[in-house]
FIMI-242866 format. One record per residue (C-alpha): residue in one letter; x, y, z. Coordinates in steps of 0.02 Angstrom, whole numbers, plus 32768, in hexadecimal, padded with zeros to 4 digits. Each point is the difference from the previous one (the first is absolute). Layout:
# residues N
AXYZ...
This chain:
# residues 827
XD8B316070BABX7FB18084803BX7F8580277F83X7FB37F578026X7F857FCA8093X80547FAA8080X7F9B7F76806CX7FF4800C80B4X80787F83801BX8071805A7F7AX7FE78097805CX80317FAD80AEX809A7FE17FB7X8043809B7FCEX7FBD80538091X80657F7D806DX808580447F92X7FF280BF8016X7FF4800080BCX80987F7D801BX808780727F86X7FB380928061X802E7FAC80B4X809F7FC27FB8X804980A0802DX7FE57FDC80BAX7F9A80A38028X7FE5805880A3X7F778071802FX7F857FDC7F59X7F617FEB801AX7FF17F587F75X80987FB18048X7FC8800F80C1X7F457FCC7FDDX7FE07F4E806DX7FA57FC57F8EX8014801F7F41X7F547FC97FD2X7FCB809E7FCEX8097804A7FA9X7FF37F467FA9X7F51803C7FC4X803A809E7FCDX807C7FC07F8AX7FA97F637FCFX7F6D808C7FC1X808480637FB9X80527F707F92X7F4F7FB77FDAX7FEB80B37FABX8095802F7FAFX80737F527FFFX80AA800E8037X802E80A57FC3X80138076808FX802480877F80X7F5E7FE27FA3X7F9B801580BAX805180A48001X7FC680337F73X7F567FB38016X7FD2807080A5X804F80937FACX7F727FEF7F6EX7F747FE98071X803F80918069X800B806C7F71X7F4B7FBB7FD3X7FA280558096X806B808A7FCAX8073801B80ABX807B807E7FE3X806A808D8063X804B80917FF2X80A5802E802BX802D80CA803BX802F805E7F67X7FBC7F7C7F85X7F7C80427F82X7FD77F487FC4X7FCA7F718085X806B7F508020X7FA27F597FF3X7FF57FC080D9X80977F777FF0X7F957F738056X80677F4F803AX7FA07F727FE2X80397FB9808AX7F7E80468095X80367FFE80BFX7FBF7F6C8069X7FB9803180A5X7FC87F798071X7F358021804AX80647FE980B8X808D808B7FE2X7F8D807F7F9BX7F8D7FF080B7X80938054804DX800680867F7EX7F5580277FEAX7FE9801680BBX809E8062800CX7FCB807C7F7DX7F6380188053X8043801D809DX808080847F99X7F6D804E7FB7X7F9C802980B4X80AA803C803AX801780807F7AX7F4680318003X800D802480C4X8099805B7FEAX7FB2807D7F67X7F6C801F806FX806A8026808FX806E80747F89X7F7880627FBBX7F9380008092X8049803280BBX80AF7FBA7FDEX801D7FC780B2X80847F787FB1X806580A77FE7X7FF28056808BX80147F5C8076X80937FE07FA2X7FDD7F597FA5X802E80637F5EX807D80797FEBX7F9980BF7FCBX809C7FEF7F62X7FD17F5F7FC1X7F5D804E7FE0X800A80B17FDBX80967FDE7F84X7F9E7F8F7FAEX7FD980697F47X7F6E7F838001X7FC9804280B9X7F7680767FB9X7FBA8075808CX7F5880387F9DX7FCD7F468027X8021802680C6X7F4F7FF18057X7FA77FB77F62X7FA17F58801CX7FEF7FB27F58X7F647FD37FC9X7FDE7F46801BX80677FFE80A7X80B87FC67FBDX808F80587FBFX80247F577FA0X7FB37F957F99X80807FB07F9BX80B07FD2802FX80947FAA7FC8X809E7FB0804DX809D7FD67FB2X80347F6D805DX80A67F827FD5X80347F6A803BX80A27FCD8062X807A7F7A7FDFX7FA47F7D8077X7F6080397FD4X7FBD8081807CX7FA380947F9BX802280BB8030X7FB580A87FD2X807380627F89X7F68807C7FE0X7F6D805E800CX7F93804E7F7FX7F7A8072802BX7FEC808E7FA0X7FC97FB47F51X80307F298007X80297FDC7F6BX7FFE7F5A7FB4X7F587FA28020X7FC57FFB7F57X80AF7FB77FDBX7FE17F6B8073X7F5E7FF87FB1X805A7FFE7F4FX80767F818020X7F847F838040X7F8E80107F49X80987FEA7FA4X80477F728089X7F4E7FBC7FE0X7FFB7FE97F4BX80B97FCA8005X7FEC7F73807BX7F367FDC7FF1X800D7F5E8072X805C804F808EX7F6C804D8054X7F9E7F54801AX80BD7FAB8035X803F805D806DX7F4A805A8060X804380B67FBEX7FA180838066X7FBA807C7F9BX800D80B68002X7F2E80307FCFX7FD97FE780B7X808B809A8036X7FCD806C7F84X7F457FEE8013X801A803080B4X806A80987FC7X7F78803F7F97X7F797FDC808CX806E80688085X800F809E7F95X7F3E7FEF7FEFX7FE27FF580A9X804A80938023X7FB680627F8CX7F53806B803EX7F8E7FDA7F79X7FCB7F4A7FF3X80347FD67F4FX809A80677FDEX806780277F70X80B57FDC8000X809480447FB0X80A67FD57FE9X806B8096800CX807C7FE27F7DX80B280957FDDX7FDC7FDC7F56X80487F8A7F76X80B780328026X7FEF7FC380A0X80737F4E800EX7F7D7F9A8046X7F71804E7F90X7FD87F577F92X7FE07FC680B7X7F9D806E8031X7F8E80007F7CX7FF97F408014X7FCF802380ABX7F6F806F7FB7X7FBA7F847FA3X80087F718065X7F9B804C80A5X7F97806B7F85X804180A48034X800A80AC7F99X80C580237FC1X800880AD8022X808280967FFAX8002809E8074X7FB780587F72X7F6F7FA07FEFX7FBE801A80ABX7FB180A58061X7FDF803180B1X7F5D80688010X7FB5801F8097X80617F82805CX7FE87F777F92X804C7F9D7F7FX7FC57FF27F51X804B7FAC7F5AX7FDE80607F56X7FA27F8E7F99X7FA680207F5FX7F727FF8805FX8031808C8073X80507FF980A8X7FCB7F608048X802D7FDC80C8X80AD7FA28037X7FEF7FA280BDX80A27FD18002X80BC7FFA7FA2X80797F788013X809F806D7FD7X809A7FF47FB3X801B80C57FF7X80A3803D8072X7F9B802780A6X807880AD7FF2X7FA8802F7F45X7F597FC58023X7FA380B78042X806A808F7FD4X7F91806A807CX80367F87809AX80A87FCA7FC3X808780317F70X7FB680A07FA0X80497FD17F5FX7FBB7F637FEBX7F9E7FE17F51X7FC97F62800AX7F9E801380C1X7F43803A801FX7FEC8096805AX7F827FEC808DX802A7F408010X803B801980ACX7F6480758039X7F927F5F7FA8X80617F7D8078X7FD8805F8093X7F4980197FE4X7FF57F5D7FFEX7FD47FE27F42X808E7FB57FADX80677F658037X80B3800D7FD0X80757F5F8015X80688014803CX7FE08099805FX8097808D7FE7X807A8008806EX800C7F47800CX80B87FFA7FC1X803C80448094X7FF87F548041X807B7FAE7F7AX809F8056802CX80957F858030X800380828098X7F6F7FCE804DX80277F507FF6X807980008077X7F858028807CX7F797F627FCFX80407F82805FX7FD6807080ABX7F7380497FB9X7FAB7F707FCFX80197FA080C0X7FC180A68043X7F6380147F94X7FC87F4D7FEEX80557F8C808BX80657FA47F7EX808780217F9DX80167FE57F48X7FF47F4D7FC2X804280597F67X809380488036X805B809C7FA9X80B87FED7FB7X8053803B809CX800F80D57FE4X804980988050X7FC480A17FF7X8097807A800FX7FA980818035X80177FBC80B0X80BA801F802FX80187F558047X7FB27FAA7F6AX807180857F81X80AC7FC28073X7FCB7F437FD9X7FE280297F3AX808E80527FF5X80867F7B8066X7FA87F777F88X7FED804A7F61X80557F827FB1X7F847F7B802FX7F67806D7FEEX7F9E802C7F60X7FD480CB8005X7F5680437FD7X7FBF80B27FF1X7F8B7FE08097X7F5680597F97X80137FBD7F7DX804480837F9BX80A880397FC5X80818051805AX809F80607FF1X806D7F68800DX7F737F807FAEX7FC480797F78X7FA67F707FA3X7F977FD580AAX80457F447FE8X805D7FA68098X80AD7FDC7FF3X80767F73804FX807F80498066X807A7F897FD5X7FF6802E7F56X802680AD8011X8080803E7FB1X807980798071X7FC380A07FC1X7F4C7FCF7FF7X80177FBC80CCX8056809B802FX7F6880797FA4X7F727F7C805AX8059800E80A9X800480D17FF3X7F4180067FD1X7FD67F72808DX8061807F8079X7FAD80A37FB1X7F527FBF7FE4X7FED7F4C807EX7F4580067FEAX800C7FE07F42X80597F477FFEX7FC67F618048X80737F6B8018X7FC47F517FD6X80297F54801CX805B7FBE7F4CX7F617F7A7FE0X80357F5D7F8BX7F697FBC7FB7X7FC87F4E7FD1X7FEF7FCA7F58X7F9C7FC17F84X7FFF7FB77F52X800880617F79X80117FCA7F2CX80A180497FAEX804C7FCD7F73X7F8D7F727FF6X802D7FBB80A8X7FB8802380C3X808380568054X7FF0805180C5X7FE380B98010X7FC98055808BX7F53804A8015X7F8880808080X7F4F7FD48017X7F7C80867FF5X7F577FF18058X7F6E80697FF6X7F747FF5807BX7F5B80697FF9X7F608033807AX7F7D7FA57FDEX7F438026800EX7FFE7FF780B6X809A80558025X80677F6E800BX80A37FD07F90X7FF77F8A7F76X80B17FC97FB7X80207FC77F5DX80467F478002X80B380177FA0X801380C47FB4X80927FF87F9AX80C07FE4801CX8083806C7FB0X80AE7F9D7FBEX809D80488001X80617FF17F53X80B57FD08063X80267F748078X802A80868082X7F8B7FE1808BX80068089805DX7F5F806B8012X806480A37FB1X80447FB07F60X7F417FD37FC0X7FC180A37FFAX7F5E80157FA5X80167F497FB9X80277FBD7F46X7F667F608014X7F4F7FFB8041X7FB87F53805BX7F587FCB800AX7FF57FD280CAX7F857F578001X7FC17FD580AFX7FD57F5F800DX7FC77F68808DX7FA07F7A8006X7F4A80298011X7FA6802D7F45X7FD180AF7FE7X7F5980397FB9X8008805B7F67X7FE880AF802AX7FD080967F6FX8002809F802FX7F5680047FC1X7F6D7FFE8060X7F847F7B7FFEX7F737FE67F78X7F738017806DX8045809C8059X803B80517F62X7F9E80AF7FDAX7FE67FF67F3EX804880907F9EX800E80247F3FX804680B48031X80C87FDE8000X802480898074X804B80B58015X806780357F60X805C80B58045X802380697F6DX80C37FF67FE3X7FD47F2F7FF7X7F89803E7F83X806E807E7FB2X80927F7D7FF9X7F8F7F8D7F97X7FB280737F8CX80C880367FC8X802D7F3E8010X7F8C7FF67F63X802480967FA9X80CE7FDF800FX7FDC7F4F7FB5X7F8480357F78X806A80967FDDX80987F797FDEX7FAD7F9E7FA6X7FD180837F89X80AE80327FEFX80327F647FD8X7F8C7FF17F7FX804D807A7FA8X80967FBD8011X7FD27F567FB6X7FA780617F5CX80A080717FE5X80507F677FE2X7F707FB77F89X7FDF7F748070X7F3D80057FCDX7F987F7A8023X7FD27FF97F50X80697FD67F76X7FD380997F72X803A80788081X80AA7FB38026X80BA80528004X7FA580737F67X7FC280A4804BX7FF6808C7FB7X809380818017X7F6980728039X7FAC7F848070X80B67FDD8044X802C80BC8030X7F548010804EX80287F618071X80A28037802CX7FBA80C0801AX7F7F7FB28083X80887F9C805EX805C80B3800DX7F6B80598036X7FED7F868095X80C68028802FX801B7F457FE8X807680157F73X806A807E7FA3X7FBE7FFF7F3EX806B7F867F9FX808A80657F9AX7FD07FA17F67X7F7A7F6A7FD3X80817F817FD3X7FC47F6D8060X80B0800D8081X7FC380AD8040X7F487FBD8012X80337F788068X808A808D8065X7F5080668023X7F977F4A8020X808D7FDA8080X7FFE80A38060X7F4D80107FFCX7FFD7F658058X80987FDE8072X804780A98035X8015800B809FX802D80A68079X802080647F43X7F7880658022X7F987FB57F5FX7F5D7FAF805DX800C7F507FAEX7FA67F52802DX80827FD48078X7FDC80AC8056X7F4F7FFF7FEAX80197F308055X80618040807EX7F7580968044X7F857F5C7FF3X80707F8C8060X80038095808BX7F38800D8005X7FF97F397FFBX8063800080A3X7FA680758070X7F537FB27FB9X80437F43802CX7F747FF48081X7F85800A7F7CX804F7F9B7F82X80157F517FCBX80B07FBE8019X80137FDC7F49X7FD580BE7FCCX80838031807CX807D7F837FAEX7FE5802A7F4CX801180AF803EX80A47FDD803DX80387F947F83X809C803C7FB7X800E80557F51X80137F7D7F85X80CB7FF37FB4X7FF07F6B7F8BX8007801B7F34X7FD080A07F9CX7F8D808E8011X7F7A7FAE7FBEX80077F6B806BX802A805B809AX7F6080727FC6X7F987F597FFBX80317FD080A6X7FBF80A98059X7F5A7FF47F8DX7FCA7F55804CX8038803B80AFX7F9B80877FD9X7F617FA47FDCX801E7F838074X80018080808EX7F5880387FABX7FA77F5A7FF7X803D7FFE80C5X7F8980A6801BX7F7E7FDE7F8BX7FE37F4A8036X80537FE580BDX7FD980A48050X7F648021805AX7F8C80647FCDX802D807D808BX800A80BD800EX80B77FD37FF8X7FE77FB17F63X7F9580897FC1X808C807C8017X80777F8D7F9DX7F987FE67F69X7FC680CA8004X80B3801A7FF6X80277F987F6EX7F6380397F9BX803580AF8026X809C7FE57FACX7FEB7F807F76X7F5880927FD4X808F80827FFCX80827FA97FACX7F6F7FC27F67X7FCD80B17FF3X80B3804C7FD4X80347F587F85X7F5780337FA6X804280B27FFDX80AB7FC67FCBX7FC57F647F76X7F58802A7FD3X7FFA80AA7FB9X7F8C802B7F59X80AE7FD37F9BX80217F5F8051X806C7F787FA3X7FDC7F498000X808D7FE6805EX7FC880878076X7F3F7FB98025X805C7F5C8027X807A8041806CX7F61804C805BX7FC47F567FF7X808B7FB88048X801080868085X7F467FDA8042X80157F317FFBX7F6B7FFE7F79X805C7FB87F69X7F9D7F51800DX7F5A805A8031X800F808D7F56X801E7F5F7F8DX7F967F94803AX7F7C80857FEDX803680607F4AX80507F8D7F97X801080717F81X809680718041X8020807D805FX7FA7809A8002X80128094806DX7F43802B8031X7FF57F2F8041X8099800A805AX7FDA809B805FX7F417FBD8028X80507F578037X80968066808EX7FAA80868034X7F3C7FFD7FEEX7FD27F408006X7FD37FD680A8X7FF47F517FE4X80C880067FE5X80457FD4809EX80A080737FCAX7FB480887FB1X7FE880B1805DX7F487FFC8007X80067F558062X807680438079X7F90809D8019X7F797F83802FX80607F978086X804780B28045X7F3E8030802AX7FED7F608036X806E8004808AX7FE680AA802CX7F4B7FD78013X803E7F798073X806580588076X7FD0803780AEX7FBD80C07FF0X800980848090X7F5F80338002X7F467FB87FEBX7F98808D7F9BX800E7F937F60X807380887FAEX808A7FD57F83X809D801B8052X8083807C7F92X805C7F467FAEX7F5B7FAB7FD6X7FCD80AC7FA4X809E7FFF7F91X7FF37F3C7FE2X7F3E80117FC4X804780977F96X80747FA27FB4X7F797F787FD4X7F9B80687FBCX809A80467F8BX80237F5C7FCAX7F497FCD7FDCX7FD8808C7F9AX80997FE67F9BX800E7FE07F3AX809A7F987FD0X7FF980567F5FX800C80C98047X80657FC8809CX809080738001X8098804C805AX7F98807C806CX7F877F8D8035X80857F84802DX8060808E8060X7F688022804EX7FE37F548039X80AE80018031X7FEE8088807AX7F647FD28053X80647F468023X808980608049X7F86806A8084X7FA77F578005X80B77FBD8065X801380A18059X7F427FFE8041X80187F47803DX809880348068X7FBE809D804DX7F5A7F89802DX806F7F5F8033X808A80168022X8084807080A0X800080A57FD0X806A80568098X7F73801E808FX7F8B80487F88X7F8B7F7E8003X80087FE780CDX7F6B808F8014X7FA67FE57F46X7F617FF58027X7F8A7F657FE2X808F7F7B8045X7FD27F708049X803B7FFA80C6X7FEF7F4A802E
């Protein structure tokens, strides 16, 4: 059934179904069950069953594809490998009416905690009057004093918020949250909606979906506008690819069109900001971090950081750099400081919160601390700065009822010793919504998350929806659902049509540009590896497949030569792939095939290992690559049948991923990089099988080997149909540049590129890696096939070496050595 299409009217019909068994368990507080009207949950599942048919399972398993399409993943702390985003493809309803409410109360949330930062960082007359307790701030390890007196540039200490909101049993929503200092999760919300899209492609027409372009174009626009310069360049300040959120980030990145950059990629001279390209230090207006505000200038904050810019703070307050949000922000997140809201926000702005806060005491006040303590049992506990303490050592909040007597006893002596550390909290139960499990829609609870962001003029722009976290029990209450097993797609919907929105801008205001953009050197540095890794594997596994006589022609065969065999097996060895087989008997050939290619953490550098070191440079470079390069790169190794098949799988991965960078990759500097890399490599790796296989005393078996090694079998015979000869073979891999795998045709493409790449200075002088690339042309074109031999071929072999090591110490980071070279760009 569900394989077919289902009508309309078919789909009515099990939609009718779904919702009624999910009412028939007479819910309370969920948000399908209360709706008024179901017109719009019909829709929803009337799409859903028009897509998939009536198995809920197979819906599952449909949004879980596309998600894992865009390629939406996460990390989780002490994981080396990333999760696929577990996305419900069921979204969240929100009525145009009720998200009103929402929208205007996040705004108003956002002002409040903008005021507030100002006032803490400026003359901090909400202390000193009072309003806020000097504690609540100064204990704050996110209060950080180098930021006291420091206007940021642009005017606000935020530009991007988020609020963790839930909803109550009859329907009321709540704040459970604030994030400040990096909020996370955007480019989730963004996720989910492609993947909702493509899952349920009518839904957007049906229901009047608002769309998420319009909030993000508004983001970008407000980070510009607060830059100095009129069109400024962006980054996206990223901890790096073992960051849990990095996958989002660099979606992010790509989507607004900002630079993905690491600490180590930027410099501070003289006050400003500048990103290492390969065209020299080029200017940075602003950074939309994600960097710990605490590691982001070791010379204004924590000394030890690696991963900051020194100077970043000096760069802020000269007015050249835009940093959202601005340091220090975090201060304002604490549970502690949301006990004091409510009053804060009736003094500040007239009105109090149409949002409220889950009710919260700060026990730092002795009254509030007495209160805590007499109703501990109905009270969750929370460190109240959001980091661990002596009796919560894992910084999470605990239900007091649930404690056990020792563990009540040890919070109670730690709430007496230290009162300013805990926070007690209002247990919240939380509405539900439906999720698929076990092919069914069962309740489970959920919290809403909501981003909002200054626009161009200074204003906030929300997006409609952001993305709801589901808890994997039935428990409802807000501590049981911890980080959340489900993500939701949040749809806001009414009656009025929406206009299709792209974050694009329009045709005739679009500024033409073949230039792609900034490329700083360790994007550049990633690539160029990227292609060296994969060529580099696929040259192992070429010799792999020949030890095992799987030629592609049919005289070579299982029938090597013993000598031709040993010198395989010797060149596997030499590349610490492989131990040499004890004997040649085909079982201990296939023992050394198998290690060569599989071994993993051994210590022998095999395919898998040589995979794995690509897979790494594929994730940090998933900005600049196609979605289906980054999933062949993570594809797992292949299990099914022998060696040989197993070996045949990885080849046409292998030259699939090629025909992705050959034929799907721009022509970019990016690009450039990649394909230097792989010519650099597949140029090494044909000048040491020519050393190896094509010696003055070469065998048959031998010259085809070579043949084999460089891909040229079909090109040698349909050229010489005579037989193989050594002089022919060596003219056709190394010397014949119109062989697109032969040395001197790699040579040619290396100049090529070099010749293409941005140089540092204009007096029309070779730089030092387009001087050892034309030497190495003009080796190869005043070579003889015939008198080639094992010194020239060392030779060329050492000049293709310094030819890498020249294009890093040009390209790519070198420490600070390059910050003061002179001849870079400063733009």
């Amino acid at each position: 059934m569900a394989s077919r299409t289902a009508s309309l009217f078919d789909a009515g019909i099990v939609a009718d179904r779904w919702i009624a068994d999910y009412r028939a368990a007479r819910l309370r507080g969920d948000v399908m069950a209360d709706a008024a009207d179901d017109a719009a949950w019909r829709a929803l599942f009337e799409e859903l069953a028009a897509n998939v048919g009536e198995s809920l399972a197979d819906a599952l398993e449909r949004a879980q594809r596309q998600a894992d399409d865009i390629g939406t993943g996460f990390r989780v702390a002490g994981d080396s490998d990333e999760r696929p985003w577990p996305l419900s493809p069921v979204p969240l309803l929100i009525d145009g009416d009720e998200w009103a409410g929402i929208r205007d109360g996040v705004i108003q949330r956002a002002e409040l905690m903008e005021t507030i930062a100002a006032d803490l960082y400026g003359p901090a007359r909400l202390v000193s009057q009072g309003l806020i307790p000097a504690a609540v701030v100064t204990g704050s390890p996110y209060f950080l004093r180098p930021m006291k007196g420091l206007v940021p540039p642009g005017g606000h200490h935020l530009n991007v918020v988020a609020v963790d909101l839930c909803r109550g049993p009859t329907g009321e929503w709540s704040v459970l949250a604030d994030h400040l200092r990096g909020p996370v999760g955007a480019g989730y919300a963004l996720e989910n909606r492609l993947a909702i899209a493509r899952t349920l492609g009518g839904l957007q027409a049906r229901l009047n979906v608002e769309r998420h372009a319009p909030f993000f174009a508004s983001l970008r626009d407000g980070l510009a506008a607060a830059c100095a310069r009129s069109d400024p360049r962006i980054g996206l300040m990223t901890p790096g690819r073992l960051n849990q959120s990095y996958a989002e980030q660099a979606h992010l990145a790509r989507y607004l069109g900002f630079l993905l950059v690491e600490g180590a990629d930027l410099a501070v001279i003289d006050d400003r900001l500048y990103v290492r390209t390969i065209a020299g230090l080029k200017r940075v207006d602003g950074l939309w971090r994600r960097t710990d505000p605490t590691l982001l200038d070791p010379l204004a904050f924590d000394s030890t950081s690696a991963i900051g810019v020194p100077g970043l703070v000096d760069a802020m307050a000269a007015g050249n750099v835009v940093v959202a949000n601005a340091p220090g922000a975090g201060v304002l997140e604490s549970p502690a400081l949301a006990a004091f809201l409510p009053a804060l926000s009736t003094r500040l702005t007239g009105e109090g919160l149409s949002l409220p806060n889950i009710a919260t005491w700060w026990c730092g006040q002795p009254r509030a601390a007495a209160q805590v303590v007499d109703e501990l049992a109905s009270m969750t506990i929370a460190p109240a700065f959001g980091v661990p303490t002596l009796a919560l050592s894992d910084g999470r909040p605990v239900s007091g009822a649930e404690l056990s007597d020792d563990a009540r006893a040890a919070l109670l002596a730690d709430i007496e010793r230290r009162p300013q550390d805990y926070v007690g909290q209002e247990v919240v139960h939380l509405s539900t919504m439906p999720v698929v499990i076990d092919g069914a829609l069962v309740p489970r609870p959920f919290t809403l998350r909501v981003f909002a962001a200054r626009d161009g003029q200074g204003g906030w722009s929300v997006l409609p929806g952001g993305f709801a976290r589901i808890g994997e029990h039935a428990d409802p209450r807000a501590t049981a659902i911890g980080e959340g097993e489900w993500s939701a797609d949040v749809i806001v919907h009414g009656s009025d049509a929406v206009e299709p929105v792209s974050l694009l801008p329009a045709v005739d205001s679009l500024h033409l540009r073949r230039n792609p953009g900034t490329l700083p050197s360790r994007a550049a540095d990633n690539l160029f590896w990227l292609g060296r890794y994969l060529e580099r594997g696929e040259a192992l596994l070429g010799l792999i497949r020949v030890l095992l006589g799987h030629s592609i022609t049919a005289d070579a065969g299982a029938a090597l030569a013993p000598a031709t065999v040993r010198r395989i097996a010797a060149t596997i060895a030499s590349l610490g792939a492989a131990p040499e087989p004890s004997s040649h008997r085909r079982t201990d050939l296939v023992t050394t095939a198998r290690t060569a290619m599989e071994s993993v953490d051994s210590g022998w550098y095999s395919v898998r290992a040589i995979n794995r070191q690509a897979r790494g440079l594929g994730r940090v470079s998933r900005d600049r690559l196609a979605a289906d390069m980054i999933r062949l790169l993570d594809a797992p190794h292949p299990t099914r049948g022998g060696v040989l098949d197993r070996a045949g799988s990885l080849q046409r991965r292998y030259a699939a991923l090629a025909g992705l960078s050959a034929e799907h990759m721009g022509r970019t500097d990016g690009w450039r990089f990649h394909d230097l890399g792989r010519r650099i490599e597949r140029a090494i790796k044909i000048v040491r099988a020519v050393l190896s296989f094509g010696i003055e005393a070469s065998s048959a078996d031998d010259l085809s080997v070579l043949l084999d090694l460089a891909d040229s079998q079909i090109s040698y015979r349909q050229r010489y149909l005579t037989g193989i000869a050594r002089v022919a073979v060596i003219d056709l891999v190394a010397l014949d540049p119109g062989n697109p795998r032969a040395l001197a045709f790699q040579v040619a493409r290396i100049a090529e590129h070099l010749a293409a790449l941005p140089v540092l200075k204009d007096d029309g002088l070779a730089e030092p890696q387009q001087r050892v690339a034309a030497e190495l042309g003009a080796m190869l074109a005043t070579a003889d096939a015939a008198t080639l031999d094992a010194g020239a071929l060392l030779a060329i072999e050492g000049r293709l070496i310094a030819l890498a090591d020249a294009v890093a110490r040009r390209y790519f980071l070198q420490g600070a050595e390059p910050l003061r070279a002179s001849g870079l760009t400063l733009a």
